[in-house]
C-alpha positions in Angstrom: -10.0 -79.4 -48.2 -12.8 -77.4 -48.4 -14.3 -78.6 -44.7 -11.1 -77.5 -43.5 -11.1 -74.5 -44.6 -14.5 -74.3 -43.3 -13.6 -74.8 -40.0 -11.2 -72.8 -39.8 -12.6 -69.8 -40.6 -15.3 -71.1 -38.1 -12.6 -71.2 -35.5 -11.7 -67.7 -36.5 -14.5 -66.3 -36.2 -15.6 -68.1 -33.0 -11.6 -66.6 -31.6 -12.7 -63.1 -32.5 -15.6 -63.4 -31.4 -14.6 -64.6 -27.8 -11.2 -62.8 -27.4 -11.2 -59.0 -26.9 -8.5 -56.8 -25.5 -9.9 -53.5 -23.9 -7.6 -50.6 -24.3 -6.6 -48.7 -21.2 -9.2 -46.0 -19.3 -11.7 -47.6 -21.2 -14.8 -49.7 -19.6 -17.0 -52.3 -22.1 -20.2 -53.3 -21.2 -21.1 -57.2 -22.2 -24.7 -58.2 -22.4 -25.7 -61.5 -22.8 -28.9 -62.4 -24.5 -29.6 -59.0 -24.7 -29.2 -58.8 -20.7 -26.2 -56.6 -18.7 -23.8 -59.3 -18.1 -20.4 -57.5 -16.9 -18.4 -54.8 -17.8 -14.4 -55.6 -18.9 -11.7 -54.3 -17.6 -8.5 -53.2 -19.6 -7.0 -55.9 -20.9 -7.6 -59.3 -22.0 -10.9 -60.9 -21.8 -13.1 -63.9 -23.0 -16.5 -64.1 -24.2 -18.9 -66.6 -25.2 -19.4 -66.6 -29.1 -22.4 -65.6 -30.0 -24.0 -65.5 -26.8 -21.9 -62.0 -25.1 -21.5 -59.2 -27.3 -20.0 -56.2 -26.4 -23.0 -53.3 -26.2 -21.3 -50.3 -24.9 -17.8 -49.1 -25.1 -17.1 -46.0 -22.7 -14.0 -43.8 -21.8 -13.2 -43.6 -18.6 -10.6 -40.0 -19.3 -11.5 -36.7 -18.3 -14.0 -35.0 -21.0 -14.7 -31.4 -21.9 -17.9 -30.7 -23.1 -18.6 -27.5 -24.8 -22.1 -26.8 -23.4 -23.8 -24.0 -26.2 -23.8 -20.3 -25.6 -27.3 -19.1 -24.2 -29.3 -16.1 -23.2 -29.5 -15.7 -19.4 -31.7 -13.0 -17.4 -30.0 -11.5 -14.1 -32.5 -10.7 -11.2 -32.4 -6.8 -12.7 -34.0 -7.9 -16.0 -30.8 -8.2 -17.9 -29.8 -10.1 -20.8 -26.6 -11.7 -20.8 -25.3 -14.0 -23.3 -23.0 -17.1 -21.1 -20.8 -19.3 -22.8 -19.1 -22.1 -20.9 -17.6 -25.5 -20.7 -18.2 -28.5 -18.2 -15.6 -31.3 -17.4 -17.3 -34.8 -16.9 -15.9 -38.5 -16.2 -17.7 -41.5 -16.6 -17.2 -43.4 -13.3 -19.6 -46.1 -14.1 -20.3 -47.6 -16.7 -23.1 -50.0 -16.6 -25.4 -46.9 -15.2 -23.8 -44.7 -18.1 -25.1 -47.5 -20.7 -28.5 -47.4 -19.0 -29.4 -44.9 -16.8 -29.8 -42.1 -19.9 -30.1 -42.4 -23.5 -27.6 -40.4 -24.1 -25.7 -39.1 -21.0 -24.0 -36.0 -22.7 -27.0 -34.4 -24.0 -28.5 -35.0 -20.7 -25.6 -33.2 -19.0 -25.5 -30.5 -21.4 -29.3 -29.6 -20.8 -28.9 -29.6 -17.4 -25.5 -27.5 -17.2 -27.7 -24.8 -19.3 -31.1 -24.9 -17.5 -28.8 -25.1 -13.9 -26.7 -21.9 -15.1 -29.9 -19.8 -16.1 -31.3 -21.0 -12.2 -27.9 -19.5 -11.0 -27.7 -16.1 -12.9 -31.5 -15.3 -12.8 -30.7 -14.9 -8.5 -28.1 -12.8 -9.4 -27.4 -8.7 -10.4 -25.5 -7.8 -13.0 -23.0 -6.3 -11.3 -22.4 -9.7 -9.4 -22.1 -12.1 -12.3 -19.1 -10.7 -13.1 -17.7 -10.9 -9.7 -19.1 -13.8 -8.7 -17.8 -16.3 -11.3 -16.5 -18.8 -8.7 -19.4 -19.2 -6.8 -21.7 -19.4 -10.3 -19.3 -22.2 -11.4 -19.2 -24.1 -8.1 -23.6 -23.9 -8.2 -23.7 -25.0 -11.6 -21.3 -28.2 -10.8 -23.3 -29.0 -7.7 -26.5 -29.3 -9.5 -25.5 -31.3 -12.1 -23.5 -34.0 -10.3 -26.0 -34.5 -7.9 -28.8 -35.8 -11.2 -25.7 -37.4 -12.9 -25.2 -40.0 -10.3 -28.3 -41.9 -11.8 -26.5 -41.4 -14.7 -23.0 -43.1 -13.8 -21.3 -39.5 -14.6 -19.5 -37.4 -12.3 -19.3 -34.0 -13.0 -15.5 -32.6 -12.2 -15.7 -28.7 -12.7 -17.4 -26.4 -15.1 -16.3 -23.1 -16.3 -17.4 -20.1 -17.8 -15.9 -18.7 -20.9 -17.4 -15.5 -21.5 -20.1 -13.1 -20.1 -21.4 -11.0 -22.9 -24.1 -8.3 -22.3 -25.9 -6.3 -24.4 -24.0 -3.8 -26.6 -25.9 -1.0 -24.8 -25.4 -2.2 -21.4 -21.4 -2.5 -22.2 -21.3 1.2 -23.2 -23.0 2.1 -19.8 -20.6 0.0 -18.5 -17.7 1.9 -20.1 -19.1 5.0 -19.5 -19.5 4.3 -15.7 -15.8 2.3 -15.6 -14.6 6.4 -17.0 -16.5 8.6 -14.8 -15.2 6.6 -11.9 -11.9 6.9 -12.8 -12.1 10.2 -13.4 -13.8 10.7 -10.0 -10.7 9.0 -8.6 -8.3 11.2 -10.5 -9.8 14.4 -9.3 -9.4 12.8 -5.7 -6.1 11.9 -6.0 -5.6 15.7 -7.2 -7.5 17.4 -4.6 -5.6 15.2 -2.0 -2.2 16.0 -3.2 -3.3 19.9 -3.1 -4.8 19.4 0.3 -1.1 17.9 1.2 0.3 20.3 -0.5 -1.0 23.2 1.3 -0.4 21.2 4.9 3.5 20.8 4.0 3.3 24.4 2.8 1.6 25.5 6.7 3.8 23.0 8.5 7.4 24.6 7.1 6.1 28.0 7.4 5.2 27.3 10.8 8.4 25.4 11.6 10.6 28.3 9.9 8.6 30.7 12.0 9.6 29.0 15.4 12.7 28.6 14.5 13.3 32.3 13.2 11.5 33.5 16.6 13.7 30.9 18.6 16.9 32.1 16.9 16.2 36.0 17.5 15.2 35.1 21.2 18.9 33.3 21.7 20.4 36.1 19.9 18.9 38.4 22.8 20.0 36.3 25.7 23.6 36.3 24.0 23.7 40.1 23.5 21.6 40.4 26.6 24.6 38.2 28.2 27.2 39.5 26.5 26.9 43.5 27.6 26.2 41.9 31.3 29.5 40.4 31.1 31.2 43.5 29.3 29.5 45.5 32.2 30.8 42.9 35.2 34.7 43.5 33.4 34.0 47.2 33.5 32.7 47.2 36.8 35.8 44.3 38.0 38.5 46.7 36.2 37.4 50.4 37.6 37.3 48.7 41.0 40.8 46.8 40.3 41.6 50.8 39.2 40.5 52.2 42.2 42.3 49.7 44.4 45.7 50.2 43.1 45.1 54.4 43.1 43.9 54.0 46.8 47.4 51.5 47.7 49.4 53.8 45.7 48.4 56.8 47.6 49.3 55.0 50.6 52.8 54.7 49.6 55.4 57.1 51.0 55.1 60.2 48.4 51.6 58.8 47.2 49.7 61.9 48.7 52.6 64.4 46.4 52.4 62.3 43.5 48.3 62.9 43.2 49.0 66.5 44.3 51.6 66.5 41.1 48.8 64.9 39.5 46.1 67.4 40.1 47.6 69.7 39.4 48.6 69.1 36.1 45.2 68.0 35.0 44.1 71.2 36.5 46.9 73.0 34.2 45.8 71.2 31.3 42.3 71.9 31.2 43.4 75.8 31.5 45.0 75.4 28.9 42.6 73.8 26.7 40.2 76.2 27.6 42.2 79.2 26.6 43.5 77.7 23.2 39.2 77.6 22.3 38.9 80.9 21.0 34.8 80.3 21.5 35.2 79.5 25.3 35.3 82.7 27.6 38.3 82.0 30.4 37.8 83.1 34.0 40.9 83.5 35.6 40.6 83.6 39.3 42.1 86.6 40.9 44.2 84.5 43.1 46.1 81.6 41.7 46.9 80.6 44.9 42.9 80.1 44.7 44.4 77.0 43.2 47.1 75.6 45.0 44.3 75.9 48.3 41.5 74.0 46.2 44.1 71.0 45.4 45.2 71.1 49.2 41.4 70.4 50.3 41.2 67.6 47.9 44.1 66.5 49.0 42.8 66.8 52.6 39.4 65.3 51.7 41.6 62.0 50.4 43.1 62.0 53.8 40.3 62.3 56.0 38.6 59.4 54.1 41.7 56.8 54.4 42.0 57.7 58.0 38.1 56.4 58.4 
């Protein structure tokens, strides 16, 4: 009873010994007798009882290793505190068991000493703006050593950019005089557009002012040319119907009549003005003769 017992705990042992079940994204490294034999694959695999033993068990997931804050000096002698983190995958694992000790310190080192390399070419000015470029520099130079390591390096990133306390006020102090230089242009421009709106409606209200009075001259200009030309049109209209009256049997008697009594009239007028001193002619027939060679004057000119 005992033997049996005996063997099977043997037989147990020797089973968990030979049958192993690797979990998926994850890569096992087998030596046997102490030599690199193979590396398992998820899922289920044999070994050899005490002969294979499973030396190295990596992940094969993305990691994100927090690589240390350090002090950095910028091509202008400037201390700057850089923080960051770098994303690695282990994409083989035999050279990951063996090509490095340990392949995250490794990395890490490299990541910081790469970074300072990077930030000591730059201003300080440009690390800020340049975050990209520092990032894609730092990744470079670290997957191109971690290939003997069987680590590829996906991206790294930087968290934060600290300078010096003093440099940050300088900062500040520039970030406000800048924006108050911008202010003060904005201001002046809106004046300067101010005062050009200001000339331009002035100018335009001028023209049209000086355009408005010059129209109303040509209208009042036109309109006593045409008052004149109906004057003119109804004194000759006038004198055309006096001249074919006159020709008219009894025409020459009727302007006689006529004559005669303005002639009358304006006698009268001139005696009822006790300020106006009346000749009388001696002779009213003085009169009647003076109408008779108006009369005759009208004559001789319709004759001709």
């Amino acid at each position: 009873m005992e033997i049996a017992f005996l063997l099977f705990v043997i037989a147990a042992i020797f089973i968990i010994r030979a049958v192993k079940v690797v979990p998926q994204q994850t890569a096992w490294v087998v030596e046997r007798l102490g030599k690199y034999h193979a590396t398992l694959a998820p899922g289920l695999n044999f070994l050899v009882p005490f002969i294979d033993k499973v030396a190295y068990k990596h992940s094969l997931k993305e990691i994100p290793l927090d690589v240390p804050e350090q002090v950095c000096i910028t091509r202008d002698n400037t201390q700057l505190k850089v923080d960051g983190i770098l994303y690695f995958q282990v994409t083989d694992p035999m050279r990951a068991s063996y090509g490095s000790s340990n392949y995250i310190i490794a990395i890490t080192q490299l990541a910081q000493t790469s970074l300072r390399s990077v930030i000591g070419r730059l201003e300080l000015d440009k690390t800020f703006e340049e975050r990209e470029m520092i990032n894609a520099q730092v990744v470079s130079a670290i997957d191109e050593a971690a290939l003997n390591w069987g680590v590829k390096v996906l991206r790294y990133e930087i968290k934060d950019l600290t300078p010096p306390a003093e440099i940050l006020r300088a900062m500040q102090a520039q970030i406000t005089a800048e924006r108050e230089k911008r202010a003060l242009i904005a201001a002046s421009e809106g004046r300067r557009q101010e005062q050009i709106n200001i000339a331009t409606g002035e100018r335009e209200a001028f023209i049209a002012r000086s355009e408005g009075e010059k129209q109303a001259e040509i209208n009042k200009a036109q309109g006593e040319a045409e008052a004149i030309k109906a004057v003119a049109d109804a004194t000759a209209q006038a004198i055309e119907r006096v001249a074919a009256a006159i020709r008219q049997p009894g025409g020459e008697q009727a302007v006689q009549l006529k004559v005669a009594e303005k002639a009358v009239d304006a006698y009268g007028r001139l005696a009822s003005d006790a300020t106006t001193t009346l000749v009388v002619p001696s002779n009213m027939t003085e009169v009647s003769t003076l109408i008779a060679s108006a009369m005759k004057m009208i004559a001789t000119t319709r004759a001709q």
